[in-house]
C-alpha positions in Angstrom: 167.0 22.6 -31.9 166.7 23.1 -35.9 168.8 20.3 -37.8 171.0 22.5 -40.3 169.4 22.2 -43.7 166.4 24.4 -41.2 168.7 27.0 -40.2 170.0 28.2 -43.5 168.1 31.0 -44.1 168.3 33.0 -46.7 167.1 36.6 -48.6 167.1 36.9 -52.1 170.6 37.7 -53.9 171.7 41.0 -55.3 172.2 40.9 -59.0 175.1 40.5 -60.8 176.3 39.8 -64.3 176.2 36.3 -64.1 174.3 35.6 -61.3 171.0 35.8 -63.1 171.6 33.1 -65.2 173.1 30.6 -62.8 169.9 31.7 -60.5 167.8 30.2 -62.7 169.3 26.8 -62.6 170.0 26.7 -58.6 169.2 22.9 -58.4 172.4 22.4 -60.0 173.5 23.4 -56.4 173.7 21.1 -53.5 172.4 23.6 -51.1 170.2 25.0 -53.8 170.1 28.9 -53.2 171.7 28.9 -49.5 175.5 29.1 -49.4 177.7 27.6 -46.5 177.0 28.5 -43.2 178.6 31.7 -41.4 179.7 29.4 -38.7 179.7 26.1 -37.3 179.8 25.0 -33.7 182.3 22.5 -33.3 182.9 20.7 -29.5 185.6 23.1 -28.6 183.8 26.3 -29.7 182.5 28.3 -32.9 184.4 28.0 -36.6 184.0 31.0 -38.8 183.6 30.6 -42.3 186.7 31.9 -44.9 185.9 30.4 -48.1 184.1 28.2 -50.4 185.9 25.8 -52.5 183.5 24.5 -54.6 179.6 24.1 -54.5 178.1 21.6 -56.7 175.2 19.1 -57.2 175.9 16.8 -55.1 178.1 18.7 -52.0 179.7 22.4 -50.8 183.4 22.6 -49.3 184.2 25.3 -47.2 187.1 26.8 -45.4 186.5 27.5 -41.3 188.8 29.2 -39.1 188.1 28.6 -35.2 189.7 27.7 -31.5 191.9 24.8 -33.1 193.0 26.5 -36.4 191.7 25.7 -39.8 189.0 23.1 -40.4 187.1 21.9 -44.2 183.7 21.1 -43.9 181.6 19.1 -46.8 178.2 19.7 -47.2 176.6 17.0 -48.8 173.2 17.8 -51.0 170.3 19.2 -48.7 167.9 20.7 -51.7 165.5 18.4 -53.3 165.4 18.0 -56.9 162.0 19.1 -59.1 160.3 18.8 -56.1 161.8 15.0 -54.7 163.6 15.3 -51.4 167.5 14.9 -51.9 168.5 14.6 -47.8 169.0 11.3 -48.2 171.8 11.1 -51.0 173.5 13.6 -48.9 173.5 11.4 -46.0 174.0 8.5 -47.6 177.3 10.2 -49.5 178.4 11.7 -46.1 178.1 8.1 -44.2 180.5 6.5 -47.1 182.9 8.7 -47.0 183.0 8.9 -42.9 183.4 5.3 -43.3 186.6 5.6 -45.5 187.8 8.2 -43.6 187.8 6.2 -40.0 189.4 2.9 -42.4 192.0 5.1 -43.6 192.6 6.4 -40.0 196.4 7.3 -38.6 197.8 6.4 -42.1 200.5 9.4 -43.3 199.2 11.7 -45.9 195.2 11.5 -45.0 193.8 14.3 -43.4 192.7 13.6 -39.8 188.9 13.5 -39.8 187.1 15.0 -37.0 183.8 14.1 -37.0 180.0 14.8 -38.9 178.1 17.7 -38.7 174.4 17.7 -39.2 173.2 15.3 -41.1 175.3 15.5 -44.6 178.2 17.1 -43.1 181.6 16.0 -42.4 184.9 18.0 -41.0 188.6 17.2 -41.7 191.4 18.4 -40.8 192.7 21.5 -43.4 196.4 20.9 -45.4 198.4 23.9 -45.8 199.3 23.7 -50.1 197.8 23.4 -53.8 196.4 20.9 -55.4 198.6 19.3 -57.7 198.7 21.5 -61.0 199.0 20.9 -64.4 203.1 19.8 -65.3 204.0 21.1 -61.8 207.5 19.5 -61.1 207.8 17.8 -57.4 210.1 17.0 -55.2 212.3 13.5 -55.8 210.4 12.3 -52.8 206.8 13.0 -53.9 206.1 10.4 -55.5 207.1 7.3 -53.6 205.4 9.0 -50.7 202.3 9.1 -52.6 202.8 5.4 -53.7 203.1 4.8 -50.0 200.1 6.4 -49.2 198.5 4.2 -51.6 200.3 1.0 -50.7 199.1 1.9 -46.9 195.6 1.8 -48.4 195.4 -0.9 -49.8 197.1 -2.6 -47.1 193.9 -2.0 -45.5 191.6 -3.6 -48.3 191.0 0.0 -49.6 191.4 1.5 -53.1 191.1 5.0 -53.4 189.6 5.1 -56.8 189.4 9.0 -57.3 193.5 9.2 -58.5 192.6 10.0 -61.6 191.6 13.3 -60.9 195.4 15.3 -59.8 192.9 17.8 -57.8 192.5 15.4 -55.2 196.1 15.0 -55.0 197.4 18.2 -52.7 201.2 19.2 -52.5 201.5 20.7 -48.7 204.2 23.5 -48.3 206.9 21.2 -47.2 206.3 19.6 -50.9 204.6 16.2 -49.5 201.5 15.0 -50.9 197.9 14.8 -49.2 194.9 12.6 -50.8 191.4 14.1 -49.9 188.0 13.1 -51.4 187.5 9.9 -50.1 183.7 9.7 -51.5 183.7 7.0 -54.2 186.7 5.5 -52.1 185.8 1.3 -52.3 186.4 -0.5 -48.7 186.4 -4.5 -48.6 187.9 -6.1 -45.7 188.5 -9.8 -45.6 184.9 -11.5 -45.1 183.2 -12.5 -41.8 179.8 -12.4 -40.5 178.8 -9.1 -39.7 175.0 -8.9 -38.2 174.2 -5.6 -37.9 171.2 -4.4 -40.2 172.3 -3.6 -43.5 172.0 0.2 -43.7 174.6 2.8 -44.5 177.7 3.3 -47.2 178.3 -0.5 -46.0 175.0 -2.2 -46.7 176.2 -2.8 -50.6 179.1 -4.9 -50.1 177.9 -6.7 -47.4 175.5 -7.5 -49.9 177.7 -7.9 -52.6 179.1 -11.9 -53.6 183.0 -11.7 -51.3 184.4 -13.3 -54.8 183.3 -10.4 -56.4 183.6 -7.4 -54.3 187.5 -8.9 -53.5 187.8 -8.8 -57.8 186.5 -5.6 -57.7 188.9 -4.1 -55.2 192.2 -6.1 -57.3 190.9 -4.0 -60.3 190.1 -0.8 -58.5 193.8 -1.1 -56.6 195.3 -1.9 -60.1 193.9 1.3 -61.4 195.2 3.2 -58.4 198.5 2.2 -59.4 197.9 2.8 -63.0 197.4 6.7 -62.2 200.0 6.8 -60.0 202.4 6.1 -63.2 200.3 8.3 -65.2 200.9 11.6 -62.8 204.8 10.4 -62.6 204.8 10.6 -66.3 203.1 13.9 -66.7 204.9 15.4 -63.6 208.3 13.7 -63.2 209.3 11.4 -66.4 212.7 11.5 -65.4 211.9 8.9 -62.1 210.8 6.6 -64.4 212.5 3.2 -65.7 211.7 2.1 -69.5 209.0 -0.2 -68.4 207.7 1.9 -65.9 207.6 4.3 -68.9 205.9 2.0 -70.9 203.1 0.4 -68.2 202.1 4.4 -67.8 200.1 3.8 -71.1 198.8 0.5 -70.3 195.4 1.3 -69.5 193.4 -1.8 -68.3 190.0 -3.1 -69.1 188.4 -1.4 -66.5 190.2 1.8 -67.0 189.2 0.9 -70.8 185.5 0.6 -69.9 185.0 3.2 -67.3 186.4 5.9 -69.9 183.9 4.7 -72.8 181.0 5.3 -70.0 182.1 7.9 -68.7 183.2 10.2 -71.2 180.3 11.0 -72.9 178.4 11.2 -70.0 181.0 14.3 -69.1 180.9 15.9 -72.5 177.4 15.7 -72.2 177.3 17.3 -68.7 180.1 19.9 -69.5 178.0 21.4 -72.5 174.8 21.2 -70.4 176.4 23.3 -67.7 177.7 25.6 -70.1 174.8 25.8 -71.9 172.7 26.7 -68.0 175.0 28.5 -66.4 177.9 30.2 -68.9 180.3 27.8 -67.6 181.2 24.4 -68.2 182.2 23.0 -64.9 181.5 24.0 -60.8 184.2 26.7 -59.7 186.7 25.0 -57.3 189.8 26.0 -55.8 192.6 25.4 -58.1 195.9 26.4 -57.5 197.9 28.2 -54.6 195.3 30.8 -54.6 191.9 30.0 -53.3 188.4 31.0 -55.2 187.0 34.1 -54.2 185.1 33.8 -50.7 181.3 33.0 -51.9 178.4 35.6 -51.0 176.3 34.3 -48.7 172.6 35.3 -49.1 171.4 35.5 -45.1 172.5 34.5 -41.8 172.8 31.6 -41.0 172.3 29.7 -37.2 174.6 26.6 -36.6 173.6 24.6 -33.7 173.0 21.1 -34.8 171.7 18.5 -32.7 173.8 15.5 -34.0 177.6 16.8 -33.6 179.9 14.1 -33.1 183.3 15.7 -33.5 186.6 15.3 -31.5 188.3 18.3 -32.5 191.7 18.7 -31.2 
């Protein structure tokens, strides 16, 4: 059999008024000029594709309807980049985040994962609801759930790092909330000798002093919780005590530093999309109504030889 990256075939798109310019610039895409497949075959039969969420550098999300319901799958990057092969960040991406997923395994409010697909693919479980918008007001209950969520987490030497952005945070149609993303998710537990090769999300902090990588997890938690006050304040104010109120603006050092990195490194991105493509971010779905299904430019086979799913 053909591994997937093989089996997406494509023909060359029709035009349209923005399509021209973004084709230009297609490395920007993780699947370069191919969109997500038409279907994938999962253990208990064939998912059809319903829509893309987003597709950007470094992975595609889809929607896929099949024998079990509704299923996500992540396509980490396949296309190479000015000619050096990007596979393997793909891979490596898609190994991490497996990893979190299994760590973070049975906890409420974490989509079940059910497996990889290919070799930069991974399949979850799909939450009916909206991401978090923009001053939405929640339930009373929506918050400590989340902080729960959290506190289960980190109970498990995890911090989930990505809280900062309220996309990842979804609001389900019985008002609960749902954390997804978990790709720059950082997962220490307690030392020990471990002797397998060092390969994998895991090879780094195996690699990595235990004083330090346990630091690094107290700061990362501790900015977990610092967003978690953030959203209340922005979303629900009126849950808040005076110093709860007050530690919502007390950014840490790390916080502190990250932003003075990372900032200009998104301003700098942001008018470099917009400068390539017309836009100044990747489309994603954002809000109770999903993006547009995506064209697809050819058919696509989905067979791969290295399914390891337990769908059901």
């Amino acid at each position: 059999m053909t591994s997937p990256d093989r089996q997406l075939r494509i023909s060359a798109p029709a035009e349209t008024p923005s399509g021209s310019r973004a084709r230009r610039h297609l490395w920007l895409r993780a699947l370069g000029p191919a969109e997500m497949p038409e279907q994938i075959a999962l253990p208990d039969g064939r998912y059809r594709h319903v829509r893309t969420f987003k597709h950007d550098f470094f992975a595609a999300t889809g929607l896929y309807q099949g024998p079990s319901g509704l299923v996500v799958l992540k396509l980490g990057r396949l296309a190479g980049l000015f000619g050096f092969p990007m596979k393997w960040l793909g891979q490596w991406l898609a190994d991490r985040e497996s990893a979190n997923y299994r760590a973070a395994e049975g906890l409420p409010g974490i989509p079940r994962c059910l497996g990889r697909w290919g070799p930069t693919g991974l399949v979850h479980a799909f939450v009916e609801g909206h991401p978090l918008q923009p001053r939405e007001r929640v339930d009373d209950d929506f918050f400590p759930r989340l902080a729960a969520i959290l506190d289960g987490l980190h109970r498990r030497d995890m911090a989930y790092v990505d809280l900062e952005k309220r996309e990842n945070i979804l609001v389900d149609d019985c008002g609960r909330p749902w954390l997804i993303d978990f790709q720059i998710s950082w997962y220490h537990p307690p030392g020990g000798i471990d002797c397998r090769p060092l390969r994998g999300p895991q090879a780094l902090r195996r690699l990595m002093p235990e004083g330090l990588a346990r630091f690094l997890l107290a700061r990362l938690q501790q900015a977990d919780r610092y967003h978690l006050l953030k959203h209340r304040r922005r979303h629900r104010p009126d849950t808040l005590s005076a110093e709860e109120f007050c530690a919502s603006y007390r950014v840490g050092t790390a916080i502190t530093l990250h932003r003075r990195i990372a900032r200009p490194l998104t301003w700098l991105r942001r008018r470099a999309l917009s400068r390539l493509t017309g836009r100044p971010r990747s489309l994603r779905q954002d809000g109770p109504q999903f993006a547009s299904p995506a064209r697809r430019v050819g058919p696509v086979e989905c067979c791969p030889e290295n399914e390891t799913h337990a769908v059901g």
